[in-house]
One Martini backbone bead per residue (centre of mass of N, CA, C, O) as a GRO file, in nm:
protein
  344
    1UNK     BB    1   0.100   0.038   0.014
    2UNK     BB    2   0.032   0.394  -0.009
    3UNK     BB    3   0.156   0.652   0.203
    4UNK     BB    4  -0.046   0.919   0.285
    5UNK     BB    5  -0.062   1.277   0.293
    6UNK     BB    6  -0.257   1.606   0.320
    7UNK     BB    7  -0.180   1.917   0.278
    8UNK     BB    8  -0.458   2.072   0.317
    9UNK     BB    9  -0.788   1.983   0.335
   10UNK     BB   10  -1.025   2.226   0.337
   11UNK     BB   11  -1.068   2.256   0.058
   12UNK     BB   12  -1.158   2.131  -0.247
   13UNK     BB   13  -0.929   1.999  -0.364
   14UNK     BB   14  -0.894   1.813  -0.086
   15UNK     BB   15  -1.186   1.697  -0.078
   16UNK     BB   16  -1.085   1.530  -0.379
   17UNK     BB   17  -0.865   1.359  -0.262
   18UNK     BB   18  -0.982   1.229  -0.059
   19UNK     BB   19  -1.240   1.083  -0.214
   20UNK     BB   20  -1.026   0.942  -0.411
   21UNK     BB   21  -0.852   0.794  -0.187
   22UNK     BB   22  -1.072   0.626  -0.039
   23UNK     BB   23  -1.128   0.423  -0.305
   24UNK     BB   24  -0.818   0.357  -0.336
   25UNK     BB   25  -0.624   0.015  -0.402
   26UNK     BB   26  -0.340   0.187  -0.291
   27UNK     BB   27  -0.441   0.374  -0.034
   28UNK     BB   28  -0.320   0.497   0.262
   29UNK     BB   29  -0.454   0.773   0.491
   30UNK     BB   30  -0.239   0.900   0.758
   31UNK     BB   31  -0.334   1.235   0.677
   32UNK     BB   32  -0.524   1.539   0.754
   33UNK     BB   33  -0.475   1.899   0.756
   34UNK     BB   34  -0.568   2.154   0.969
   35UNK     BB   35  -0.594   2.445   1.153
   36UNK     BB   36  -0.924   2.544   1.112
   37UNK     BB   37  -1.008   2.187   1.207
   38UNK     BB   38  -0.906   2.093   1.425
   39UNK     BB   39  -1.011   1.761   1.561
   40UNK     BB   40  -1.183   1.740   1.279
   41UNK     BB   41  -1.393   1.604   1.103
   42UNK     BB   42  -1.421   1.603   0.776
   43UNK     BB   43  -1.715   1.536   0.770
   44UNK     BB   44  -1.740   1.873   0.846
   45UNK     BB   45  -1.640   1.999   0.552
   46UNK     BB   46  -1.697   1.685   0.374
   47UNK     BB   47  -2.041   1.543   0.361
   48UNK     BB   48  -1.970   1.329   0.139
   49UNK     BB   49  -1.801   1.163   0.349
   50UNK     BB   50  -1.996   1.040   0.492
   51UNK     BB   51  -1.912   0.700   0.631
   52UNK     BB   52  -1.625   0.672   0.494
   53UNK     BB   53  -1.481   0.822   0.775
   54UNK     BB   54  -1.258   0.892   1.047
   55UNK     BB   55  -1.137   1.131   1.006
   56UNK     BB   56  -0.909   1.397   1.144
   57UNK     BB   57  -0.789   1.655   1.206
   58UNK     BB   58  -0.432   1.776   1.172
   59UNK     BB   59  -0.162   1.873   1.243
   60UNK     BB   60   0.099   2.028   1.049
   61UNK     BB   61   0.331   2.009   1.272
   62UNK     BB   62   0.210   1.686   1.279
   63UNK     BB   63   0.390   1.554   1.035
   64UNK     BB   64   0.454   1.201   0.863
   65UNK     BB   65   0.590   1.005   0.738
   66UNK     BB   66   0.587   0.925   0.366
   67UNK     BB   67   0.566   0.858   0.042
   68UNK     BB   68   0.313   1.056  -0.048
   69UNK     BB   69   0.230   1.393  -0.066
   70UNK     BB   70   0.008   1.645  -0.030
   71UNK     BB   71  -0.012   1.996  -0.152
   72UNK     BB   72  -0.309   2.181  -0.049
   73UNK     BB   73  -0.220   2.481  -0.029
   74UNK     BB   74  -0.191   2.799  -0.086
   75UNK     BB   75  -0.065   3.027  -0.266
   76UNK     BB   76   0.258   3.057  -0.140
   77UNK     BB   77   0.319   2.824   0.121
   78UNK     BB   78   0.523   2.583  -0.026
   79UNK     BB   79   0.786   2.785  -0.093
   80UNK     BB   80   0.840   2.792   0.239
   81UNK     BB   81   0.810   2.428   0.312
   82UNK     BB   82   0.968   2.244   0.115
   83UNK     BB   83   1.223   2.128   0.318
   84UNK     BB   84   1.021   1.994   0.510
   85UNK     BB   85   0.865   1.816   0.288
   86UNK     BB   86   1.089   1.647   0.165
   87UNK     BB   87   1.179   1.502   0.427
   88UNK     BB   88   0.864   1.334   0.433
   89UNK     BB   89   0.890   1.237   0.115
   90UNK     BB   90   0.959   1.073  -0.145
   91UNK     BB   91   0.657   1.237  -0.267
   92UNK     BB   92   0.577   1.500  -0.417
   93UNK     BB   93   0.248   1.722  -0.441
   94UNK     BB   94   0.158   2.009  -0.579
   95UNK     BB   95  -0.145   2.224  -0.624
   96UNK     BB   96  -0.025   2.461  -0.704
   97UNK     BB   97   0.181   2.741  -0.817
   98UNK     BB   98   0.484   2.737  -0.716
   99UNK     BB   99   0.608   2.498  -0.969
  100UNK     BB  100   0.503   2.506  -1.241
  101UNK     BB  101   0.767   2.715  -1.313
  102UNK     BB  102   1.092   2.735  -1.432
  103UNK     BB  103   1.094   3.050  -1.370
  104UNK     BB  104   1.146   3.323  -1.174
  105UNK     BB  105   1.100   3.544  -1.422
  106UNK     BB  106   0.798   3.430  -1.442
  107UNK     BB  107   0.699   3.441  -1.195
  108UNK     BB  108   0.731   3.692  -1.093
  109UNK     BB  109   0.560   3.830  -1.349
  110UNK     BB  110   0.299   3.677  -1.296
  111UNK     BB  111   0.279   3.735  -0.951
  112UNK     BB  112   0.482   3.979  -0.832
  113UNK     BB  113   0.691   3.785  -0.715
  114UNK     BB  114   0.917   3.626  -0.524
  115UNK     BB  115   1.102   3.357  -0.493
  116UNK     BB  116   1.144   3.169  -0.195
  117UNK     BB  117   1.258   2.843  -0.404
  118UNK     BB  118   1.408   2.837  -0.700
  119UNK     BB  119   1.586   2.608  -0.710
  120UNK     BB  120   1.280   2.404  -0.730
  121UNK     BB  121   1.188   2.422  -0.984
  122UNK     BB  122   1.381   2.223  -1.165
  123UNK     BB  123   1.247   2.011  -0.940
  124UNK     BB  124   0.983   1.975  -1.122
  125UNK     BB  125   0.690   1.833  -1.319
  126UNK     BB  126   0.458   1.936  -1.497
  127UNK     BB  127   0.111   1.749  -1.415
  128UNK     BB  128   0.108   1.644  -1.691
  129UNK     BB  129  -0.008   1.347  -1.852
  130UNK     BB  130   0.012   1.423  -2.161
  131UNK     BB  131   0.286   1.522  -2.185
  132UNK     BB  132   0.486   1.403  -1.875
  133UNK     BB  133   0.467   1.073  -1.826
  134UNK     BB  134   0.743   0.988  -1.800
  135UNK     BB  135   0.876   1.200  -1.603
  136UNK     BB  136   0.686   1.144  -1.361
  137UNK     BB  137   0.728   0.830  -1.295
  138UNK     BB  138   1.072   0.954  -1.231
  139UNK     BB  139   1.001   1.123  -1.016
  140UNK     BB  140   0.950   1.364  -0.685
  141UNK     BB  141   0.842   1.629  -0.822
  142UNK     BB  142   0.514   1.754  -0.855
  143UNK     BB  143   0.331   1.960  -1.007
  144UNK     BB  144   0.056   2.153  -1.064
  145UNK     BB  145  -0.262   2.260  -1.239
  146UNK     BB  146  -0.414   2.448  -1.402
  147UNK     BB  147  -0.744   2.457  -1.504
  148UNK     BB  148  -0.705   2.677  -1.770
  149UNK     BB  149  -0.515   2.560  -1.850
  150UNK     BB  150  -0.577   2.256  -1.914
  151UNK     BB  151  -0.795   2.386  -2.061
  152UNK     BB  152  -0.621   2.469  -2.318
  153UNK     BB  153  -0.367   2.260  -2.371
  154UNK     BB  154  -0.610   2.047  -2.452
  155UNK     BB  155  -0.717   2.139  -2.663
  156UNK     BB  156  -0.406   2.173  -2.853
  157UNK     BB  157  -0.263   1.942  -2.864
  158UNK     BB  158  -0.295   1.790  -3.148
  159UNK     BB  159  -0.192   2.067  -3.308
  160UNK     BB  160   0.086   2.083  -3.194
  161UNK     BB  161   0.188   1.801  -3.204
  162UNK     BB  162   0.139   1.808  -3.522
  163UNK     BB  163   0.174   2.078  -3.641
  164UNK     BB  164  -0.083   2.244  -3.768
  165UNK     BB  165  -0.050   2.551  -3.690
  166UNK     BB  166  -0.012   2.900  -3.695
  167UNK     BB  167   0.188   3.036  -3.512
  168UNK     BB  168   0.202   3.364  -3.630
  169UNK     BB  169  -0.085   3.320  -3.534
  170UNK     BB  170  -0.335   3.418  -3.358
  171UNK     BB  171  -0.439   3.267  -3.001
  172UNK     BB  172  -0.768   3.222  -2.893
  173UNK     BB  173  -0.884   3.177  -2.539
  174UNK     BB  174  -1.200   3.106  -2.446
  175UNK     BB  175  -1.233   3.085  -2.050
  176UNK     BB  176  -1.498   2.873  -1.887
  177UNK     BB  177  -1.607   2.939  -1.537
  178UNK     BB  178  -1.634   2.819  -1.237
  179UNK     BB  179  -1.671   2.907  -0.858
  180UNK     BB  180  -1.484   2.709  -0.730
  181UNK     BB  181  -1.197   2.838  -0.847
  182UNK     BB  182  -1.212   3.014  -0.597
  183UNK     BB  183  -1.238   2.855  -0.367
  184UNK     BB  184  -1.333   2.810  -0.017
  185UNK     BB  185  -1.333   3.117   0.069
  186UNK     BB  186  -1.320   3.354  -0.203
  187UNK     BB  187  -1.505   3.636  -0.225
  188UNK     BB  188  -1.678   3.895  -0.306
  189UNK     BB  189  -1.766   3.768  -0.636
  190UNK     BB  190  -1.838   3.478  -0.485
  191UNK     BB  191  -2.108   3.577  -0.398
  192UNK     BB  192  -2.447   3.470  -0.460
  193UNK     BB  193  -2.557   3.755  -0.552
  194UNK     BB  194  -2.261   3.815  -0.749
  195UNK     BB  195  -2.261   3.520  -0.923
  196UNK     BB  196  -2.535   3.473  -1.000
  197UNK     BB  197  -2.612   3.498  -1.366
  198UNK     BB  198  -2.348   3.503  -1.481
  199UNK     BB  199  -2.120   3.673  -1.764
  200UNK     BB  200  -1.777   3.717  -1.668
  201UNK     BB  201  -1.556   3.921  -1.722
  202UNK     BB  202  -1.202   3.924  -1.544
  203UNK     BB  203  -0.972   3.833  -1.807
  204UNK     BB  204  -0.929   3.964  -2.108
  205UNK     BB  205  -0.587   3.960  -1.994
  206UNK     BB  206  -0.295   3.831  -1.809
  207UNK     BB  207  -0.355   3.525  -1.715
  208UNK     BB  208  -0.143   3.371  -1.553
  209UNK     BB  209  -0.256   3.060  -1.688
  210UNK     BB  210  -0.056   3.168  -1.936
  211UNK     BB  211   0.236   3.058  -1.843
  212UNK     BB  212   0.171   2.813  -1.921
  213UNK     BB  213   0.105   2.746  -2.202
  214UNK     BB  214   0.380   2.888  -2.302
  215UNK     BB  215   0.527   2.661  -2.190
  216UNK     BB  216   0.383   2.368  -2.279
  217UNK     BB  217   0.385   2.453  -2.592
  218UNK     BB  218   0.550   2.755  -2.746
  219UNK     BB  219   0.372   2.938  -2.739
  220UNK     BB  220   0.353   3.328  -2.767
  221UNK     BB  221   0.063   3.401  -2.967
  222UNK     BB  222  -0.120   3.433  -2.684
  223UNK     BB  223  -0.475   3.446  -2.552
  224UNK     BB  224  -0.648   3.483  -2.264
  225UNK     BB  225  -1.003   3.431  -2.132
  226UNK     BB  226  -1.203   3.508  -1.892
  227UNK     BB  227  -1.512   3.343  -1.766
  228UNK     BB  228  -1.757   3.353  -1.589
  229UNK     BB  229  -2.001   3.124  -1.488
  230UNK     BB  230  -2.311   2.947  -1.388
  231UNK     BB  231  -2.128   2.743  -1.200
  232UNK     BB  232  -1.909   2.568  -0.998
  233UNK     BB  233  -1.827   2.334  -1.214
  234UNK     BB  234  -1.602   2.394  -1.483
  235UNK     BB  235  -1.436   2.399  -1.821
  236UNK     BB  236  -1.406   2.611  -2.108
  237UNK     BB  237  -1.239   2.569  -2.399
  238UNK     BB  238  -1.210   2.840  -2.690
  239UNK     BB  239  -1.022   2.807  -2.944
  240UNK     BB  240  -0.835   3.034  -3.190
  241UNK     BB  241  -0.724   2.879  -3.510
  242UNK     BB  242  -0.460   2.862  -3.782
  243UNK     BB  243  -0.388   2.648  -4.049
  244UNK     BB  244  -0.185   2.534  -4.213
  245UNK     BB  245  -0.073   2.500  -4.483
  246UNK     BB  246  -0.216   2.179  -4.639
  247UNK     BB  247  -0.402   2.114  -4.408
  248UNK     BB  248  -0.646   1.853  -4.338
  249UNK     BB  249  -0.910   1.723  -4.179
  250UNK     BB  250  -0.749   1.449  -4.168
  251UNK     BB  251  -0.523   1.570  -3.987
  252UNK     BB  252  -0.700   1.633  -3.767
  253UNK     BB  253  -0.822   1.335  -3.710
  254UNK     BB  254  -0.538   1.213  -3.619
  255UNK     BB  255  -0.448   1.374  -3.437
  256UNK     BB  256  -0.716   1.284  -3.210
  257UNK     BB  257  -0.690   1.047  -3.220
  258UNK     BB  258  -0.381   0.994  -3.131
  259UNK     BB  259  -0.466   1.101  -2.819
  260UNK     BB  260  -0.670   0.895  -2.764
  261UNK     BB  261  -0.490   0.647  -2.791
  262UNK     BB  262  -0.244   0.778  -2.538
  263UNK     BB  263  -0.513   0.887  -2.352
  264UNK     BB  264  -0.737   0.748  -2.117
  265UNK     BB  265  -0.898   1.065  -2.074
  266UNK     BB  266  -0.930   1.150  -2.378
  267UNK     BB  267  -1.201   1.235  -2.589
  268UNK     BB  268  -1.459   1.287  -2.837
  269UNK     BB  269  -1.613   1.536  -2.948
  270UNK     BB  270  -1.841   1.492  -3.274
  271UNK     BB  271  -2.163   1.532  -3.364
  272UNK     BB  272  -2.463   1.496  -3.572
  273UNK     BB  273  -2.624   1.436  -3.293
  274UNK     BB  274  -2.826   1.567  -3.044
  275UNK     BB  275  -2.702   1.725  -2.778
  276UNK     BB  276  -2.378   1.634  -2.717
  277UNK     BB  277  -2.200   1.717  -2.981
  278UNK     BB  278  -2.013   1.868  -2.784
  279UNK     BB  279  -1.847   1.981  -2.559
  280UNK     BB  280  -1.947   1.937  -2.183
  281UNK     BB  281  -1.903   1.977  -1.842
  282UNK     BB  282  -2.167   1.895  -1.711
  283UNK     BB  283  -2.065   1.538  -1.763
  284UNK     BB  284  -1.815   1.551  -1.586
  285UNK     BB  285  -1.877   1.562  -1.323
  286UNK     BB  286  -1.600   1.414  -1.094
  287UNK     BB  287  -1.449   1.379  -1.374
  288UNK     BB  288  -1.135   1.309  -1.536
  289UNK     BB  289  -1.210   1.370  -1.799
  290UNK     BB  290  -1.222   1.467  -2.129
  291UNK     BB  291  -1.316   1.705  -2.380
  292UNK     BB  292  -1.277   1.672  -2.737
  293UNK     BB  293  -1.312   1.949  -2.980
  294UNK     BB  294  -1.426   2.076  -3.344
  295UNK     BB  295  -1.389   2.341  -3.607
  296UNK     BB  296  -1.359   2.340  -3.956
  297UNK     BB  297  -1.267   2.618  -4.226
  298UNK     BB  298  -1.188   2.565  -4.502
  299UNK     BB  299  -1.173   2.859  -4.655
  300UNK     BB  300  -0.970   2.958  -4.400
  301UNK     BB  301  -0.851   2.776  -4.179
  302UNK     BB  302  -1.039   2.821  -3.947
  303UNK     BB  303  -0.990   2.666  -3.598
  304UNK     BB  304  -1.187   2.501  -3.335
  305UNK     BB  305  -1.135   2.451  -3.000
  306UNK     BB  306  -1.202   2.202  -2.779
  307UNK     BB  307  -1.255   2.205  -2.376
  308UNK     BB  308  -1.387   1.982  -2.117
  309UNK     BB  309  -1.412   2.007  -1.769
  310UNK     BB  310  -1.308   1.939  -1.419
  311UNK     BB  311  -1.150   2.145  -1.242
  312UNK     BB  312  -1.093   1.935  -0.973
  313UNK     BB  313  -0.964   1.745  -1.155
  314UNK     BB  314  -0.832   1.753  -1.381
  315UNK     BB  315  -0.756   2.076  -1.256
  316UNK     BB  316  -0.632   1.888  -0.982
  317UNK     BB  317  -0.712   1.620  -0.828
  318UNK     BB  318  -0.678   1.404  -1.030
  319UNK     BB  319  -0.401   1.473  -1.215
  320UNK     BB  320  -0.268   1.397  -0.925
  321UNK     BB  321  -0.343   1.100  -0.896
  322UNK     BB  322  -0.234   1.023  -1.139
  323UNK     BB  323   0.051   1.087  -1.059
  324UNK     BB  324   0.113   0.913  -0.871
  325UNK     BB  325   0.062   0.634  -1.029
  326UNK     BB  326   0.306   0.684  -1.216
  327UNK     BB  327   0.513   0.723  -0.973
  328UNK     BB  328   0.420   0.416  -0.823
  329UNK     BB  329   0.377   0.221  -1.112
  330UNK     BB  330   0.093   0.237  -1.184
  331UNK     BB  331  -0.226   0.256  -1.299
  332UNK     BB  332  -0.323   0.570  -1.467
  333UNK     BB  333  -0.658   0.505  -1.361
  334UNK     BB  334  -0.664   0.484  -1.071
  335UNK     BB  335  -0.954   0.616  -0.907
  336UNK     BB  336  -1.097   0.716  -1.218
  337UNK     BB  337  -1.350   0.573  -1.336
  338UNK     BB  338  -1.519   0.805  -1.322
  339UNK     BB  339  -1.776   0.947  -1.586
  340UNK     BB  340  -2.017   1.060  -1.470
  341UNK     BB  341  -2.323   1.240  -1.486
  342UNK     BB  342  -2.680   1.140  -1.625
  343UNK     BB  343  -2.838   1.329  -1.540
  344UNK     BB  344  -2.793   1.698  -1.375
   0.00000   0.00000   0.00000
């Protein structure tokens, strides 16, 4: 068995992975931490986890050494004592957003602060294993992935690696956001008076989750778009791009196919018929799938990528958990195979 424990369990993210873990065939979960709810049932922070477990919030300064750690605290808190949290076990998965990035000056340029243990950054892998599944595999630290980059960059996936694009063209990327994404805590924006029945653009460019996007592409000329949207779990990125001259419909189905084929949680989302004909987050919620659709005008060559997720899962604690799967020599499925509900 595997054995784990959370740091930072009463947020969104800790309690999808919590979720997740407690019904893994090869993990064993030894704490889960909170300062705000020392003592406490974890089911009294996180009530679907009722009848499940029976762990209580533990002191985050006692904690025992463990197989993999898992730091789900908040965006800047990880690269403050991430020298103790390393010497506590042998595999950490970070999922703020502290070791995403490889340089401290884009850190810097994009957080607005300097890093507090730049030297960590080059020994981290950015935790998509669509991109960086064998990097993974024999890593001992991975980083967390932003939710609204992972529908960027997997809109984009099959287009960039297989090189259909012109990248010298503007690609833009608008992505509608459900409010779990701002956490459990929230803001003055995410109150329900101010939140619900919005279609709010909050960062028509310049959203941090952009310098993940341009490291894992390698794409310049690019621009993300946020929008609040009354959801409150799911992400949909809807990227516009122009495809290389010479380039035709058959390479572009081939190009999906070669992904689906590739990665386990990956689907194609393109029907002729039906209601759900393109992604649509609303069936993903709960669920780690991914799913990806387009739509080419052959007459000028624009192409319409689509990817929905669910923002906590693949967007966050998935695929943290994909990732361990992959760092234990794991089958990188278990643990993830719920496929989402309908109706719902």
């Amino acid at each position: 068995m595997v054995k784990v424990s959370i740091l930072g369990g009463s947020g969104y993210s800790g309690g999808e992975l919590l979720r997740l873990l407690l019904d893994h065939p090869h993990v064993e979960i030894e704490q889960v931490t909170s300062r705000s709810y020392l003592g406490e049932y974890v089911y009294h922070v996180h009530p679907n986890l009722r009848k499940r477990t029976s762990l209580k919030f533990s002191d985050p300064a006692a904690l025992k050494p463990v197989d993999v750690l898992f730091l789900a605290l908040p965006h800047g808190q990880a690269q403050l004592g991430i020298l103790q949290y390393a010497a506590l076990a042998d595999k950490v998965i970070d999922l703020s957003a502290d070791f995403r990035l490889k340089s401290a000056v884009d850190y810097e340029r994009w957080y607005g602060q300097s890093h507090a243990a730049p030297e960590w950054l080059g020994k981290f892998v950015y935790g998509l294993p669509e991109l960086h599944r064998t990097e993974i595999a024999s890593a001992r630290y991975v980083s967390g992935v932003g939710c609204n980059a992972t529908a960027s960059i997997l809109a984009l996936l099959p287009l960039v690696k297989y090189d259909l694009i012109e990248r010298s063209s503007p690609i833009i990327v608008e992505v509608k956001v459900g409010s779990s994404e701002a956490g459990a805590t929230g803001n003055i924006g995410s109150h329900h008076a101010e939140r619900a029945n919005v279609i709010r653009t909050f960062s028509p460019f310049g959203h941090r989750h952009t310098a993940e996007v341009i490291q894992e592409t390698g794409l310049t000329n690019i621009s993300l778009t946020m929008t609040a949207v009354d959801l409150v779990r799911g992400v949909l990125a809807t990227a516009h791009t122009q495809i290389r001259h010479g380039v035709t419909i058959q390479d572009v189905w081939r190009a999906y196919r070669a992904c689906v084929q590739e990665n386990p949680f990956i689907r194609i989302v393109k029907e002729k018929r039906g209601i759900y004909r393109v992604p649509e987050p609303k069936i993903l919620l709960g669920s780690n799938y991914v799913d990806l659709g387009f739509e080419l005008d052959e007459q000028n060559g624009h192409l319409v990528a689509m990817c929905a997720l669910d923002n906590l899962m693949k967007g966050a604690a998935g695929s943290a958990v994909q990732c361990m799967n992959l760092m234990c020599g794991l089958d990188e499925t278990l643990g993830l195979e719920f496929p989402g509900l309908h109706p719902i």
